[in-house]
N, C-alpha and C positions, 0 to 999 in steps of 0.2 A: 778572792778579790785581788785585784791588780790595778795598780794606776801607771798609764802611762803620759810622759812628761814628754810633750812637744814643742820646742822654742823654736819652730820655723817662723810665726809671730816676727822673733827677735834676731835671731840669727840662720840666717838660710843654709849654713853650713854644719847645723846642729843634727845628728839622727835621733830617732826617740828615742826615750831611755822608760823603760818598765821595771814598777818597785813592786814585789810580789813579796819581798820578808814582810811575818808579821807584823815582828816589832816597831819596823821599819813605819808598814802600814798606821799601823794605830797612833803612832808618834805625830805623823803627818794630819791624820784624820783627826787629831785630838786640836791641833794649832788652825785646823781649817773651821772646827766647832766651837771654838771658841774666840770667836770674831763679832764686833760690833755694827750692826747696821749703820750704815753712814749714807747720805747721797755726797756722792763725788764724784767729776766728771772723768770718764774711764774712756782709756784707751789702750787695748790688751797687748801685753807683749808673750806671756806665755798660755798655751793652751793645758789642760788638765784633762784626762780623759780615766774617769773612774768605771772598773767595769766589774761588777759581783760575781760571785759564783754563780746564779741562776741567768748569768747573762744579761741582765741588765746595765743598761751604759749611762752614764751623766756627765757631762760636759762640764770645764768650770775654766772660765777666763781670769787671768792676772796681769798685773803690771805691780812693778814695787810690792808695796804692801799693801794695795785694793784685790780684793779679789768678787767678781761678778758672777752669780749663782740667779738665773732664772729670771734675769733682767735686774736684780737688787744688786746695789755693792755692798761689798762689807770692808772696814777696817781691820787687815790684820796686824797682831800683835808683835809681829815679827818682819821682815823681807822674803818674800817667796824664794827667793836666789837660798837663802839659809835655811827654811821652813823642807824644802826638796833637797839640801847637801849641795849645791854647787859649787 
């Protein structure tokens, strides 16, 4: 599994950055699963692009601390900026 982290969204001079450590991974995947459904109105500054071993890909928009999965937002517990290391 691989995520890579796209902030053209927020900044146009950003290139993507791809987090492939596990540990890394699971730290990340642990602070995105554990998030509050909220409605809040959302306007994304960064893109997420999750991609598994078998190839499969998922998308996941953020700003701050919303993050939008499949048209839902959710509340996260943290700032994406910290959640990803920036």
């Amino acid at each position: 599994m691989a995520i890579t982290i796209d902030t053209s969204l927020h900044n146009h001079n950003f290139n993507q950055r791809i987090v492939s450590d596990k540990d890394s991974l699971s730290r990340i995947l642990n602070k995105f699963n554990h998030c509050e459904k909220e409605p809040i109105k959302f306007y994304p500054t960064y893109r997420v692009r999750l991609v598994y071993t078998n190839g499969k890909e998922i998308t996941i928009l953020f700003t701050d601390s919303v993050m939008n999965y499949e048209g839902l937002t959710y509340r996260l517990n943290d700032n994406i900026q910290n959640i990803l290391g920036f």
